[in-house]
N, C-alpha and C positions, 0 to 999 in steps of 0.2 A: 291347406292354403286358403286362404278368405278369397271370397268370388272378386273384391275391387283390387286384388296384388294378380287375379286371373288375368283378370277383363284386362288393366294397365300393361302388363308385362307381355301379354300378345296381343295388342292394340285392337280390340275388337270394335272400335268407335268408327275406325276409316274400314271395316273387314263386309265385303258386300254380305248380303244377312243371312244366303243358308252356308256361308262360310260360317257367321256367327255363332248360328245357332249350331251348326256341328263342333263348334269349339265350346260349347255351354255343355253338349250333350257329354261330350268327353268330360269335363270339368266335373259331370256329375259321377259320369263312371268310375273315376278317379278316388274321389272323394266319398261315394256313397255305394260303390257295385253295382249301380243300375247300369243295368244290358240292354232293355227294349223301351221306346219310348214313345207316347201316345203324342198327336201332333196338337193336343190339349199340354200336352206337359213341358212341350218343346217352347208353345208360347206362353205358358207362366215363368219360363225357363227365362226365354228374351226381356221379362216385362218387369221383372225379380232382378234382374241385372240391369236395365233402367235403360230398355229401350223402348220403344215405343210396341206395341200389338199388332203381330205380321196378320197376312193373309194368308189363315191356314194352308187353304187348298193349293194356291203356288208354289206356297213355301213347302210343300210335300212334292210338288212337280219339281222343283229344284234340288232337293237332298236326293230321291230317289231316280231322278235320268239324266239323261245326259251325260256327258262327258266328266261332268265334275260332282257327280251321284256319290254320296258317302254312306249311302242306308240302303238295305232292301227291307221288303215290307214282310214281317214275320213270321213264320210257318206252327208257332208254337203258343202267341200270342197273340190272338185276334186286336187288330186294330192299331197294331205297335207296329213301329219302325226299328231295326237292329244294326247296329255298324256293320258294312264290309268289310270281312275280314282284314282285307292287306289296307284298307281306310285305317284301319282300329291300330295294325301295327307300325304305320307310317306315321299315325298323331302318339304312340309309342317314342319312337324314337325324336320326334320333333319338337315337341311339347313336355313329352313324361320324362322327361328328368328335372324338369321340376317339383316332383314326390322321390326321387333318388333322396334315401337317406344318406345323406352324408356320416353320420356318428357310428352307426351300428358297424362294426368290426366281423366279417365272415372267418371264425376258425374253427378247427376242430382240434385241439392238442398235439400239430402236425412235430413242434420240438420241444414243447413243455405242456403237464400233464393241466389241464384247464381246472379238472375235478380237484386237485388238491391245491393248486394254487391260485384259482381265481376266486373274488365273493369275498375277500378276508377285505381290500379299502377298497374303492373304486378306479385309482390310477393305478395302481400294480396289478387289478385287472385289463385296464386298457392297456397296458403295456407287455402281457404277458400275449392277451389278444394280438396285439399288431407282430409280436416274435412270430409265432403262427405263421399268421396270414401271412406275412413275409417270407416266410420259409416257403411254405407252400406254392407261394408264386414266383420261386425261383430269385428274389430277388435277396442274394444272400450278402452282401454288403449290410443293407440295410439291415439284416435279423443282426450282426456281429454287434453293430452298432448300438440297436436298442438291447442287445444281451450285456452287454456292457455297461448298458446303462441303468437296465434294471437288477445288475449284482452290484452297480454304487451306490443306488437308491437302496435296498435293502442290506446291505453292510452299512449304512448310517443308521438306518431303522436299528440295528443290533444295538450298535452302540449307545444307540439314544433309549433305548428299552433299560439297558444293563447302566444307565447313567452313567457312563466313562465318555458320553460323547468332547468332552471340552480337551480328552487326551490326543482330537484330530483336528483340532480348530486352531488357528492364528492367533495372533493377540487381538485383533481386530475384531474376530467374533466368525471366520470365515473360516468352511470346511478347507481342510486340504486338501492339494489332486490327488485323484486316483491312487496314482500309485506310491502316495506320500501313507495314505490309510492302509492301503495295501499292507506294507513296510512293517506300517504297527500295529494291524491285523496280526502276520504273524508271528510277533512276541507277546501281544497282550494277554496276563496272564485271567483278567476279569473275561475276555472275548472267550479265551480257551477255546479256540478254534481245533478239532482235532486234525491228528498230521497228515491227514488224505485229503482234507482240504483245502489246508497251508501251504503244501507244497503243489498245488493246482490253481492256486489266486493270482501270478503272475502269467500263469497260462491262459487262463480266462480271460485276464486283461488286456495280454498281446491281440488276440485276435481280434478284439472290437477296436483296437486301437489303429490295427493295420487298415481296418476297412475306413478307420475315420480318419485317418490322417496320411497314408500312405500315397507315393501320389500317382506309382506308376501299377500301384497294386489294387486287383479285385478279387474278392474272394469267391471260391467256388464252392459248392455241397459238400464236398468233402471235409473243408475248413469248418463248417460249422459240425458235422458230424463228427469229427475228430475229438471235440470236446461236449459232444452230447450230455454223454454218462456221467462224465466230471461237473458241469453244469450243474447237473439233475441234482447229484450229491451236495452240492456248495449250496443251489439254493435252499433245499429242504435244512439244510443246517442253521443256515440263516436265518431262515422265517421260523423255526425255532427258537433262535437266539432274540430276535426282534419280536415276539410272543405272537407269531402270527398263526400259528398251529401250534 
């Protein structure tokens, strides 16, 4: 984050100055790991971000006492000042979710295997991530959904690899739905889908279909685990077929 989207976005211009400067000092933490700070550093800190050159020695009596004290003076660094703990985890929460990454995806393989299907393009990894994460968080509506979505996106991938994709398209130039490809999935003799697949492509489909369109229906861990195995089988076929492995 650049120091003038800091300063702007938590108004440090109206913020009396050892608020400021405890909001500079976090800024640095953030941005750069610094932990203790010399009240030499605090005021290039102020002067760097275009205010004017405090009064050290006050502005050291303001951070550290009193009621609104955000530093104690440091047992491991001579002459440095260090955040208060519960200071440090309050400007956490009130401030630091402004470095929450938003993009970065937390999975571990919880209902598809990452090692062998993620790395081949970058959206069938984000999509294989968010299955995951999804799963793992209990929110299993949503994993149906995007399971769903990533056997429609990688069933066109097939057919676009094996050049018969125009045998799923409109006249107009437009994929057909789902379960129109589905359909001719299982007779395509160029797809050759084998039959443990074919006769599991309409099962796949129901389940993301109920979560996505059903309206009195939510799916539970069981629904998504019921078709684990079959998944597992249809996608590796797939990304086979679409020369993704």
């Amino acid at each position: 984050m650049q120091i003038f989207e800091f300063k702007t976005s938590n108004e440090l211009t109206v913020k009396p100055e050892a608020e400021r400067a405890k909001l500079l000092c976090y800024y640095q933490y953030k941005e750069n790991g610094i932990m203790s700070f010399s009240m030499t550093s605090i005021a290039d800190l102020i002067v760097s971000a275009g205010f004017n050159t405090p009064n050290t020695s006050r502005l050291k009596d303001a951070l550290t006492k009193g009621k609104a004290r955000a530093f104690l003076v440091s047992k491991t660094n001579k002459g440095t000042l260090e955040f208060i703990p519960s200071v440090l985890q309050e400007l956490d929460l009130s401030v630091g979710q402004a470095w929450v990454d938003t993009t970065e995806i937390t999975s571990n393989s919880e209902m598809i295997d990452e090692s062998k299907f993620c790395g081949q393009r970058h959206y069938l990894t984000r999509l294989v991530k968010q299955i995951n994460s999804s799963y793992e968080n209990h929110c299993y509506d949503a994993c149906a959904v995007l399971l769903r979505r990533l056997f429609e996106v990688v069933l066109i991938l097939s057919y676009e690899n094996l050049k018969v994709n125009d045998s799923i398209k409109s006249t107009d130039g437009r994929y057909f739905m789902l379960e129109a490809i589905v359909n001719n999935a299982k007779g395509n003799s160029t797809l050759n889908l084998p039959s443990r697949v074919r006769n599991d492509l309409d099962i796949i489909r129901e389940v993301g279909n109920l979560s996505a369109h059903g309206i009195t229906y939510t799916a539970g861990k069981k629904d998504v685990d019921d078709i684990k195995l079959k998944y597992r089988v249809m996608l590796e076929e797939l990304y086979c077929k679409a020369g993704l492995i």
